[in-house]
ZABAVEX-780171 format. One record per atom (N, C-alpha, C): x, y, z. Coordinates in steps of 0.1 Angstrom, whole numbers, padded with zeros to 4 digits, always signed. Example, Ala and Ser with C-alpha at 12.3 -4.5 7.8 and 13.67 -1.06 7.14 Angstrom:
! residues 2
+0132-0057+0078;+0123-0045+0078;+0132-0033+0078;+0128-0022+0071;+0137-0011+0071;+0129+0000+0079;
//
This chain:
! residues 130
+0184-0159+0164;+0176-0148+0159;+0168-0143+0171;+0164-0157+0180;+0152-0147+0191;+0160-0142+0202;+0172-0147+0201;+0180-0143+0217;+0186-0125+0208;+0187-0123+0198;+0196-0112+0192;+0180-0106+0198;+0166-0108+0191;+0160-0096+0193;+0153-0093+0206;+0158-0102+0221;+0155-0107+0231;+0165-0094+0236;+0178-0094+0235;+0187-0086+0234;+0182-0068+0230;+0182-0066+0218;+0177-0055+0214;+0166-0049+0221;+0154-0058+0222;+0142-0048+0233;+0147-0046+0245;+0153-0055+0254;+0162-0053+0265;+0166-0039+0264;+0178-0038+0255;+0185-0026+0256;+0179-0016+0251;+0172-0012+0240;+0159-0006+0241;+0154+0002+0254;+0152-0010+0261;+0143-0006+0272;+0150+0001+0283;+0166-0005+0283;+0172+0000+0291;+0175+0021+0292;+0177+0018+0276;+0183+0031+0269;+0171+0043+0276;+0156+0040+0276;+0145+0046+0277;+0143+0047+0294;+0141+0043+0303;+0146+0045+0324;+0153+0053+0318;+0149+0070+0328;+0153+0081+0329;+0166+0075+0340;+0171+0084+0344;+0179+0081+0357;+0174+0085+0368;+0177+0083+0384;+0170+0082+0394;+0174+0100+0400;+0161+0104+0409;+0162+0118+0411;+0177+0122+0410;+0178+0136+0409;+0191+0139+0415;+0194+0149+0419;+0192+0155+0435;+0195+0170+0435;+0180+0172+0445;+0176+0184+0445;+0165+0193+0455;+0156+0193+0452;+0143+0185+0454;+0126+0195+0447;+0122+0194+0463;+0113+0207+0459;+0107+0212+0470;+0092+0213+0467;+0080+0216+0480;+0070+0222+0472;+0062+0232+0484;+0059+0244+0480;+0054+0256+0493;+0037+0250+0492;+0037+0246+0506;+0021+0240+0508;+0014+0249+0516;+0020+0258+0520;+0019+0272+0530;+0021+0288+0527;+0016+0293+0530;+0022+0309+0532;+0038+0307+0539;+0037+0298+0547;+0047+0298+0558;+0055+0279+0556;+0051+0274+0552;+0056+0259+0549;+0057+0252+0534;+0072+0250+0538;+0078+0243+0527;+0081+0229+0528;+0078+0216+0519;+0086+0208+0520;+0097+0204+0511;+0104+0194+0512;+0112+0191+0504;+0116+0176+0503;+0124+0173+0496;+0133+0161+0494;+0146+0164+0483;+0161+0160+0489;+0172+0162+0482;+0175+0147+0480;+0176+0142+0468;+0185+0125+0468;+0200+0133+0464;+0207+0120+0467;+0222+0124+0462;+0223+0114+0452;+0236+0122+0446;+0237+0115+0433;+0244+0098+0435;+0255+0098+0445;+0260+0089+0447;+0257+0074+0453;+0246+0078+0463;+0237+0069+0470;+0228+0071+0468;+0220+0059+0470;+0207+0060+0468;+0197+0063+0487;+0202+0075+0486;+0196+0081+0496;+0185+0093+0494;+0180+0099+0505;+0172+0109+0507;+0173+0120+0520;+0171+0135+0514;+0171+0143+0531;+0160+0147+0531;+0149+0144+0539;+0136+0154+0537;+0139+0167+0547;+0132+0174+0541;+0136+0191+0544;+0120+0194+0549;+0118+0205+0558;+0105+0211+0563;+0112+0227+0570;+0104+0236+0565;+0100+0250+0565;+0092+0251+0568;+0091+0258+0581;+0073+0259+0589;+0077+0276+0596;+0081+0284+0592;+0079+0295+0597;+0095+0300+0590;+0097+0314+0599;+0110+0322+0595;+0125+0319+0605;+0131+0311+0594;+0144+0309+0605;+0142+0293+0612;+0131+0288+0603;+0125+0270+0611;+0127+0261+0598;+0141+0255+0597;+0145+0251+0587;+0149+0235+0594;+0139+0228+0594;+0149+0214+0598;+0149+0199+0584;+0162+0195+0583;+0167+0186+0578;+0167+0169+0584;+0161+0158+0576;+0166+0144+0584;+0179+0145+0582;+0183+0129+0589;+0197+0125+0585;+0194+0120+0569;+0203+0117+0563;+0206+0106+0548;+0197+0098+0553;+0185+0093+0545;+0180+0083+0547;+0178+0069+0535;+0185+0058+0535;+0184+0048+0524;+0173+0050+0515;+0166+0048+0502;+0162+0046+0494;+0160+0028+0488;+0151+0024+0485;+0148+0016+0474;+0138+0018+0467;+0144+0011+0453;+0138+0013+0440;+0128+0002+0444;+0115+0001+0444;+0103-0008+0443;+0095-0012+0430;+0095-0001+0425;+0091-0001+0409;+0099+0004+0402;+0092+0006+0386;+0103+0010+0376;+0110+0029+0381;+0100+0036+0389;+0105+0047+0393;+0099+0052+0407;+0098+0042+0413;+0091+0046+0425;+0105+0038+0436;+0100+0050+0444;+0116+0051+0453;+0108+0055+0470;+0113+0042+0477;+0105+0043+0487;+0116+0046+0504;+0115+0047+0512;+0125+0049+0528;+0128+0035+0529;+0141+0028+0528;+0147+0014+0531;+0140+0011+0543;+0137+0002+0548;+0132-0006+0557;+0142-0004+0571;+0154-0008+0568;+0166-0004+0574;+0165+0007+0580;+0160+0023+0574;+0157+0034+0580;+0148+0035+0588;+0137+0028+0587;+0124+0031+0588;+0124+0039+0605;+0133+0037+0616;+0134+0042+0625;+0140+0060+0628;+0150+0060+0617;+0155+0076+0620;+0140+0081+0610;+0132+0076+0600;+0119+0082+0592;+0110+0088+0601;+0108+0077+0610;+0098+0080+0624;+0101+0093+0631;+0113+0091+0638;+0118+0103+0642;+0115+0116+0640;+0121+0113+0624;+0121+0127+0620;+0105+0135+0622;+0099+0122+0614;+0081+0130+0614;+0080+0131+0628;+0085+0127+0641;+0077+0134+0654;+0087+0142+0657;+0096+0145+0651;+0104+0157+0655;+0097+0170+0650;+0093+0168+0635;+0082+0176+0632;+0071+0178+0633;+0069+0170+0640;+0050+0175+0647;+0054+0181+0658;+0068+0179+0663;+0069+0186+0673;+0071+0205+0673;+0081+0204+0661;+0084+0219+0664;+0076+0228+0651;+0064+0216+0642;+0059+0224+0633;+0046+0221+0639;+0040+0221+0649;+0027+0219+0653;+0015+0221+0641;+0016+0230+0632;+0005+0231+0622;+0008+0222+0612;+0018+0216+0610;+0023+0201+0602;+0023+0188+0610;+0018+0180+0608;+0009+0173+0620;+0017+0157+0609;+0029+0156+0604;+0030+0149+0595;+0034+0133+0599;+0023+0124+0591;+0027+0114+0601;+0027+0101+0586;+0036+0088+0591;+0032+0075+0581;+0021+0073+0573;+0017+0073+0556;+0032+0070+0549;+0031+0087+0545;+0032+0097+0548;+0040+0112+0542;+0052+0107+0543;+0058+0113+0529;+0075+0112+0527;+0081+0100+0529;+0075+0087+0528;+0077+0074+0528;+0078+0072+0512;+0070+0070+0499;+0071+0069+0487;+0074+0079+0479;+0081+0079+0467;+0083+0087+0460;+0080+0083+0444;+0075+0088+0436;+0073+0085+0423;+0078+0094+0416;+0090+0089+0412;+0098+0100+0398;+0091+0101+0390;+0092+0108+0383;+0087+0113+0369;+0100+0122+0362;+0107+0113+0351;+0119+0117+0349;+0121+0127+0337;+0108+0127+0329;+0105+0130+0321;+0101+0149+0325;+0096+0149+0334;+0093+0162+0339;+0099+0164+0352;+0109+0159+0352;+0117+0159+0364;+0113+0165+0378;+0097+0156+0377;+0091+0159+0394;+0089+0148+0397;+0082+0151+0417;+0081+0139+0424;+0070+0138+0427;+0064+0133+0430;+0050+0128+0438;+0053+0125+0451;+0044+0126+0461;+0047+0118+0472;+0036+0121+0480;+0032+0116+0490;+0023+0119+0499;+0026+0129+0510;+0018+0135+0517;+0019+0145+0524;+0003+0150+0527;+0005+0152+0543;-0010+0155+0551;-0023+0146+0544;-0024+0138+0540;-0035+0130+0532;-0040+0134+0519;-0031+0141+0510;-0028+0142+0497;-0016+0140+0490;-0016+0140+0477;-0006+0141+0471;+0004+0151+0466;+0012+0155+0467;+0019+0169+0463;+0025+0163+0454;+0036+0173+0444;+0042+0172+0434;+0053+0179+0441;+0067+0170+0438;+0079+0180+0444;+0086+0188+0431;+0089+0201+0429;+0094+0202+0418;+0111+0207+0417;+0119+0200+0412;+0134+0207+0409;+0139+0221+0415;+0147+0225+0422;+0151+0237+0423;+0162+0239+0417;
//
């Protein structure tokens, strides 16, 4: 009897975890700058995206993901070197984005309203679906 209803809240609980991002939210923090984050569906990766003027569109590589909590999705450890990069690639050619550790390091789904949270310049932004 206690393993059947041991069973039942399990799946329950299962049924209820939205699924993990999937696809493009962005968020305009600028007249002139945008950020972003694309996961894919297949891996549990990430591309962060930055818009800092007209025609100034740069992309990371795929970067790993892990799930840390029930919807919080952080840069694998494993990456943590092309992460770096990227942010001084962008301080470099976005000088008014000055973006440094932990920006775009954590992410907090919210599956329910299908946005992200994350850090960025010493606040929090919301990324939303495009």
């Amino acid at each position: 009897m206690m393993f059947t209803l041991i069973i039942a809240l399990l799946t329950v609980h299962s049924l209820a975890r939205p699924p993990p991002p999937n696809g493009k939210y962005a968020k305009k923090v600028s007249n002139v700058t945008t950020v972003g984050a694309s996961f894919a569906a297949e891996e549990p990766e990430v591309e962060l995206s930055v818009s800092c003027g007209v025609g100034k569109y740069y992309e990371s590589l795929p970067l790993k993901v892990v799930r840390t909590r029930f919807d919080v999705f952080e840069i694998a450890h494993s990456d943590t070197n092309p992460y770096r990069a990227y942010l001084a690639y962008i301080r470099m050619v976005c000088p008014r984005l000055q973006l440094k550790e932990p920006d775009f390091h954590t992410f907090y789904y919210h599956g329910y309203t299908n946005t992200i949270k994350t850090r960025v310049l010493d606040g929090i932004i919301t990324l939303e679906k495009e």
